[in-house]
C-alpha positions in Angstrom: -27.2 97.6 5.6 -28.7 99.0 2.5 -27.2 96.6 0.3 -27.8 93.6 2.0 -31.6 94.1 2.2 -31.9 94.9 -1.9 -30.6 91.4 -2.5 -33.1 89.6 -0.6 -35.6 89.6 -3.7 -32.7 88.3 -5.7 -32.3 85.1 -3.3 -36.2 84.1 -3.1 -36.0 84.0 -6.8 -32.8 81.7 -7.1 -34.2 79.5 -4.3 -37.6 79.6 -6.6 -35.8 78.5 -9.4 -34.3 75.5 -7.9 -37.4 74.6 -6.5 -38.8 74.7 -9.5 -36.3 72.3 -11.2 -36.6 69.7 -8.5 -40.1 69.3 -8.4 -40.0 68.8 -12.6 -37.5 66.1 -12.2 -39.4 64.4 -9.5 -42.4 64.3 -11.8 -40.8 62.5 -14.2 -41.2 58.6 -14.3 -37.4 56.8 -14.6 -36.6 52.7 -15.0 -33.4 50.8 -14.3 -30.8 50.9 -17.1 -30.1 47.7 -19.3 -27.0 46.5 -18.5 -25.1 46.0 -21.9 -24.0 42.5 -23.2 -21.4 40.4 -21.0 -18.1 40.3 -23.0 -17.2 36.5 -23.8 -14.5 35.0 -25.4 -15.2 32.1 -28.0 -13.2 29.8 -30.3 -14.5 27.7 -33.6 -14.2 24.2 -33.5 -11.7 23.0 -35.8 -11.0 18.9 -36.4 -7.1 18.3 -35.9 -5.2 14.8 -36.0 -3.8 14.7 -32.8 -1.1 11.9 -30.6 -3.2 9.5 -29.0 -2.2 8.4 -25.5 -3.2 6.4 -22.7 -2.4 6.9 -19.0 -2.2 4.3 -16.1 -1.2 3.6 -12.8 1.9 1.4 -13.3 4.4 -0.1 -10.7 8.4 -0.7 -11.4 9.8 -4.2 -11.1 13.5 -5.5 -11.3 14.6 -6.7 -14.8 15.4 -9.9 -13.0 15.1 -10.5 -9.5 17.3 -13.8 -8.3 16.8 -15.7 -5.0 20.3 -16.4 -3.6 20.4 -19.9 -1.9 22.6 -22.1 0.1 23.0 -25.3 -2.1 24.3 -27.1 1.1 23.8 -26.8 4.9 25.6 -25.6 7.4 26.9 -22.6 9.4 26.7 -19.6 7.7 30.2 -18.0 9.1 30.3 -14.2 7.5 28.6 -11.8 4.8 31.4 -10.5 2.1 29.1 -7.7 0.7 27.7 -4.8 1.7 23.5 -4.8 2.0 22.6 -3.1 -0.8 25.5 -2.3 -3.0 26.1 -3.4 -6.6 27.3 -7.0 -6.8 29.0 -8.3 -10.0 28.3 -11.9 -11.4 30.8 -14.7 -10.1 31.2 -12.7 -6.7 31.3 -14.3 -3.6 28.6 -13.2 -1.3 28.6 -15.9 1.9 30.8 -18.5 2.7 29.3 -21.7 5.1 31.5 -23.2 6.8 33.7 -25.6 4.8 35.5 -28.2 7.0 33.0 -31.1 6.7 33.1 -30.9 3.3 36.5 -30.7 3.0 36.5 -34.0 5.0 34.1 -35.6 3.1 36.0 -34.8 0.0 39.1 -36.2 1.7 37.3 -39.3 2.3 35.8 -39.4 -1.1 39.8 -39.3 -2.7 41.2 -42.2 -0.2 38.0 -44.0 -1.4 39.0 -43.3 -5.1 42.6 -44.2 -4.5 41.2 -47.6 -3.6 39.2 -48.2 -6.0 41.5 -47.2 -8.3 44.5 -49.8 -7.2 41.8 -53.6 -7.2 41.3 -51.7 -10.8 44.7 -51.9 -11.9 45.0 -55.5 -9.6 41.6 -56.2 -11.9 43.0 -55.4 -15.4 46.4 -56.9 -14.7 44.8 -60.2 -13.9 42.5 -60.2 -16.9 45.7 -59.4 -19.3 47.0 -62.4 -18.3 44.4 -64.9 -18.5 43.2 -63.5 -21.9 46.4 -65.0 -23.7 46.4 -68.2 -21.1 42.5 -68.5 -21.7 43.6 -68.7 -25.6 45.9 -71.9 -25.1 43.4 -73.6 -23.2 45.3 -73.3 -20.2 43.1 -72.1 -17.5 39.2 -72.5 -17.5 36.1 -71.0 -19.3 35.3 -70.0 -15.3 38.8 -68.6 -14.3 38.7 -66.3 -17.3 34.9 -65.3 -16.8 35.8 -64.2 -13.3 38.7 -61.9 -13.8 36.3 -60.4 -16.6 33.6 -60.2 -14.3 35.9 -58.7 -11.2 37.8 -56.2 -13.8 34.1 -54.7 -14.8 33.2 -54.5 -11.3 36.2 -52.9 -10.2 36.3 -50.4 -13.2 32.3 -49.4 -12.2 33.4 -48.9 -8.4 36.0 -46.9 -9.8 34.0 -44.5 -11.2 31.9 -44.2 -8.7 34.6 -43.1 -6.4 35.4 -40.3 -8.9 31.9 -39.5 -9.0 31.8 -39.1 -5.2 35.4 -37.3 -5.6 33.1 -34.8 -8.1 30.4 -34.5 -5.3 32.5 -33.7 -3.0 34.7 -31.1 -4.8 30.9 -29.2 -5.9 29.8 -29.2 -2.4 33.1 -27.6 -0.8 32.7 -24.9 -3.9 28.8 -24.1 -2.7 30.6 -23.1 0.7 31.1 -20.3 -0.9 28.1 -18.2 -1.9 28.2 -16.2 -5.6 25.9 -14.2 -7.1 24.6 -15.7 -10.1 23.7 -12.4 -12.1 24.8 -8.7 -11.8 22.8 -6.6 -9.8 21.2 -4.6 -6.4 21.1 -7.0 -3.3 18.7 -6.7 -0.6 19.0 -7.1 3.0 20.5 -10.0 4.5 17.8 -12.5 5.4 20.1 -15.2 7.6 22.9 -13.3 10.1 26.4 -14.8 10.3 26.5 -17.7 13.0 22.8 -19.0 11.7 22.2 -22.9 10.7 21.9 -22.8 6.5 20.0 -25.4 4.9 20.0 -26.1 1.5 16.0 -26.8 1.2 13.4 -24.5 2.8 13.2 -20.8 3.6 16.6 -20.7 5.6 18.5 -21.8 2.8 17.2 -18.2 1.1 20.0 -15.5 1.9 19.3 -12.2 0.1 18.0 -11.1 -3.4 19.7 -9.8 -6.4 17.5 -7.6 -8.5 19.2 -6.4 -12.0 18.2 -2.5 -12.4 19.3 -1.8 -15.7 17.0 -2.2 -17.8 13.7 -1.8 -15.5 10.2 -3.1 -15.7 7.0 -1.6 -15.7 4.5 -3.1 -15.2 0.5 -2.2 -15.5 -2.8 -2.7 -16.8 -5.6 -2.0 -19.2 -8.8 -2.3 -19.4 -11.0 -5.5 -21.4 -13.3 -2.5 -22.5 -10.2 0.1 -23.4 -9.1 -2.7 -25.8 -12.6 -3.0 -27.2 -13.0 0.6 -27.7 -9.2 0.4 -29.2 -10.3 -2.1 -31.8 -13.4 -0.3 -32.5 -12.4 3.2 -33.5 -9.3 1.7 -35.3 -11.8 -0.2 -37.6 -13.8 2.9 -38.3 -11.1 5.0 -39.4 -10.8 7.0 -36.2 -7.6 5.6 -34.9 -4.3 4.8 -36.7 -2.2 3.0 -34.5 1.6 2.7 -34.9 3.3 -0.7 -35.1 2.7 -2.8 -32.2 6.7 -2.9 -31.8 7.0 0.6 -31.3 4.4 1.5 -28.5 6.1 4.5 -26.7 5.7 4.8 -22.9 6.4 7.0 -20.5 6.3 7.4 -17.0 6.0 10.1 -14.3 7.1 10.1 -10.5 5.8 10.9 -7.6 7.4 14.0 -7.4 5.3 15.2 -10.8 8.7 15.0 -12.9 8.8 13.0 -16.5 11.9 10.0 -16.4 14.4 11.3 -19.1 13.9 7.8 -20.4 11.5 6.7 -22.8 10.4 3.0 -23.0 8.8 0.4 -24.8 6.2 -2.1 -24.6 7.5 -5.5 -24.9 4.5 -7.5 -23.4 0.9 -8.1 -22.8 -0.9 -10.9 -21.4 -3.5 -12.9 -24.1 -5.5 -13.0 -21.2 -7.9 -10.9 -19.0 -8.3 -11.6 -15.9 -10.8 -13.0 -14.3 -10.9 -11.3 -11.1 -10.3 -7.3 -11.9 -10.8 -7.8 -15.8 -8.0 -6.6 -16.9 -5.2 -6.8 -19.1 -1.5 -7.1 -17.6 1.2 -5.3 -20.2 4.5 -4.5 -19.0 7.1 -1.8 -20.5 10.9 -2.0 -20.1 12.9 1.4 -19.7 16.9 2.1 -19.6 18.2 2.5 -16.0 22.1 3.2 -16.4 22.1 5.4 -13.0 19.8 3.2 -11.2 17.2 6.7 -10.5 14.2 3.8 -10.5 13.7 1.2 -7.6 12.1 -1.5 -7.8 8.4 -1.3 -6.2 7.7 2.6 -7.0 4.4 3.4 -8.1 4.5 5.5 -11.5 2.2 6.7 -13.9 2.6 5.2 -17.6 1.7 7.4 -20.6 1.7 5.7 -23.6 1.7 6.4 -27.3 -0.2 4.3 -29.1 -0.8 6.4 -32.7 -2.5 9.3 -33.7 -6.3 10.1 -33.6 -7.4 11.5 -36.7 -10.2 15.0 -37.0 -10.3 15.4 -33.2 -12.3 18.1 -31.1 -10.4 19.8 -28.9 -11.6 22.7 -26.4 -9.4 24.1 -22.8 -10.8 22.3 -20.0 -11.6 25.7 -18.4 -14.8 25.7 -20.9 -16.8 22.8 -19.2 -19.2 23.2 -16.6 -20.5 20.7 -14.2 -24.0 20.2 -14.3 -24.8 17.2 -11.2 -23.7 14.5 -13.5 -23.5 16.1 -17.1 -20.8 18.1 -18.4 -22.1 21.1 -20.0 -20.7 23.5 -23.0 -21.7 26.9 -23.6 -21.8 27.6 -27.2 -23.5 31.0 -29.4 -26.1 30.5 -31.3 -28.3 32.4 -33.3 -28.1 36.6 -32.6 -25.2 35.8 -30.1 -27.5 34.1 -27.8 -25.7 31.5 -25.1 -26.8 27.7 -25.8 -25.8 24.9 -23.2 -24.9 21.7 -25.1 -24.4 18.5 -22.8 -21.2 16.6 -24.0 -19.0 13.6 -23.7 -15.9 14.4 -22.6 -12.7 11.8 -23.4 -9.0 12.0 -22.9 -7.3 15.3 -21.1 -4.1 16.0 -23.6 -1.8 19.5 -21.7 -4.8 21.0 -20.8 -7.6 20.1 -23.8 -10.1 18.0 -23.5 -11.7 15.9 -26.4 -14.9 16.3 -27.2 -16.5 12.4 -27.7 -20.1 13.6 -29.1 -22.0 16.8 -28.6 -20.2 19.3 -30.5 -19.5 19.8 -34.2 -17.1 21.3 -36.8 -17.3 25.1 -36.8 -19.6 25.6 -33.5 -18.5 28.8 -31.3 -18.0 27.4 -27.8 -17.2 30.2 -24.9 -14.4 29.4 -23.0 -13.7 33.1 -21.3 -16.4 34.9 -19.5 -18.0 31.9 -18.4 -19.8 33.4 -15.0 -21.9 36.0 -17.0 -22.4 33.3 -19.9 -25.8 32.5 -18.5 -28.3 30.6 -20.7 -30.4 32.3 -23.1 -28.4 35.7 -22.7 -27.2 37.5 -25.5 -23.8 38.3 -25.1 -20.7 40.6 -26.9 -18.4 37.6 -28.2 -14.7 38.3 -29.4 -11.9 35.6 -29.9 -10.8 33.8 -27.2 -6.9 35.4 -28.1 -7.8 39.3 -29.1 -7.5 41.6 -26.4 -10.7 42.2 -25.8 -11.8 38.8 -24.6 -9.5 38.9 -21.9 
């Protein structure tokens, strides 16, 4: 009990103390800390030749894509393909009925056989007056009409073969080839169905050869102009027109293994959309492209020489300005507006705005704000990221 009441005086005085060290602190005036400079990554412009290419909406079409038609009418009696399968040339697709020809061209060879006995009748009787005719012993009529009836018979004569020739083609059209290798379509006329040789129901199916493919798209009047332009100032080098590259993408995002070439475009713009139509032919030996698929055409048209490139993750969208954030002088953050051109694997060019040697931010783009000095590093050390 003794104890505990000497070591009250030594409490107060700790209590004092503490007391004593609050009351100093509070009296002291303290301000918000400066927050250091936001760490940024930059790179420096550098000019680099680079592949130029172009890319377009494009659509495939068949190499060749062949109407089959009925070159004579009648009953179209049974399909000999299967809809959609390869087809070879020569092969026999349809078959019309082929009796009435067959009778006309049974008709047609009686006809000939006719014709073809008053010609013999004909040229015996004009062997024999020749000689007679010489010796005065018939008359200038008698030998002018075995002439005349020996040129009349040889002329129907050949008409009869000509109708026997006819006849023989039309019995052959009975039958229904395909005139070039390829994919067929559906069947438009069923078995049983009235063919005629002019008009839409003469039209049976459609051959489309796959291998090789078209590709065709378009360009714009002013992409051409620009085209011309920068290859006049230097800018551009294009490669020989005969070796424009193309290639296409699918739907599914995947490149086609093949690559193609340009083997047309129209002297012409059109009119209505102005624009240019080109077309591009690729190698289809497995038949992976369909005619009618929607694609998108890259082409390589030649290299662009002492580009600008930056990642597209460095642009800002500013309503409808792009926007750069470059250092400037004591590390402070400078917008620059720029024109932005083609997107090559994830770099954009830089049209006008920026130039050779320029530090443009392309990490650390949130705290980048404008004015604000910041702590820049290379975009690829460590401490950037």
């Amino acid at each position: 009990m003794h104890q505990g009441t000497r070591s009250l005086p030594h409490l107060f005085r700790l209590s004092a103390f503490a007391a004593l060290v609050l009351l100093s602190a509070c009296g002291k005036e303290t301000g918000p800390a400066t927050p250091p400079p936001a760490p940024v990554g930059y790179i420096e412009l550098k000019p680099a030749d680079i592949a130029l290419t172009k890319e377009m909406v494009g659509e495939t079409a068949g190499y060749r894509d062949v109407e089959v038609r009925s070159r004579v009418n009648g009953i179209l009696l049974r399909r000999t393909y299967v809809e959609g399968a390869q087809v070879s040339a020569g092969q026999v697709l349809f078959e019309i009925d082929p009796e009435p020809y067959k009778a006309t061209l049974d008709q047609a060879k009686g006809q000939l056989s006719l014709e073809a006995s008053k010609l013999d009748k004909a040229r015996a009787d004009r062997d024999r007056i020749i000689p007679l005719f010489k010796e005065n012993a018939v008359s200038r009529k008698d030998y002018d009409d075995a002439l005349s009836a020996y040129a009349s018979a040889l002329a129907s004569s050949q008409t009869a073969q000509a109708s026997v020739k006819q006849a023989e083609l039309n019995l052959g059209y009975t039958k229904v080839t395909a005139p070039i290798a390829g994919t067929t379509s559906k069947l438009v006329q069923s078995e049983g169905s009235l063919i005629s040789a002019t008009g839409d129901s003469g039209r049976l199916t459609t051959i489309s050869q796959l291998d090789p493919l078209y590709v065709n798209f378009s360009y714009s009047e002013q992409d051409r102009q620009e085209l011309e332009a920068a290859t006049r100032n230097g800018q551009i080098k294009l490669n020989d027109s005969k070796n424009f590259v193309a290639k296409i993408k699918l739907a599914d995002g995947s490149i086609y293994s093949e690559s193609g070439l340009i083997n047309f475009s129209d002297n012409r713009v059109d009119p209505k959309t102005g624009t240019i139509r080109a077309r591009a032919i690729f190698k289809n030996p497995k038949g992976d492209l369909l005619p009618g698929q929607f694609v998108r055409v890259n082409l390589e048209l030649g290299k662009r020489k002492n580009a600008l490139l930056i990642p597209e993750r460095a642009v800002v969208q500013s309503q409808a300005d792009h926007i750069v954030m470059t250092l400037g002088a004591d590390n402070k953050v400078v917008p620059i507006p720029v024109k932005l051109g083609s997107v090559i694997d994830g770099k954009v060019i830089i049209e006008s705005g920026l130039k050779v040697g320029q530090k443009v931010i392309v990490d650390g783009l949130m705290k980048a704000r404008p004015g604000a000095v910041v702590n820049p590093s290379p975009a690829s050390s460590p401490a950037a990221q």
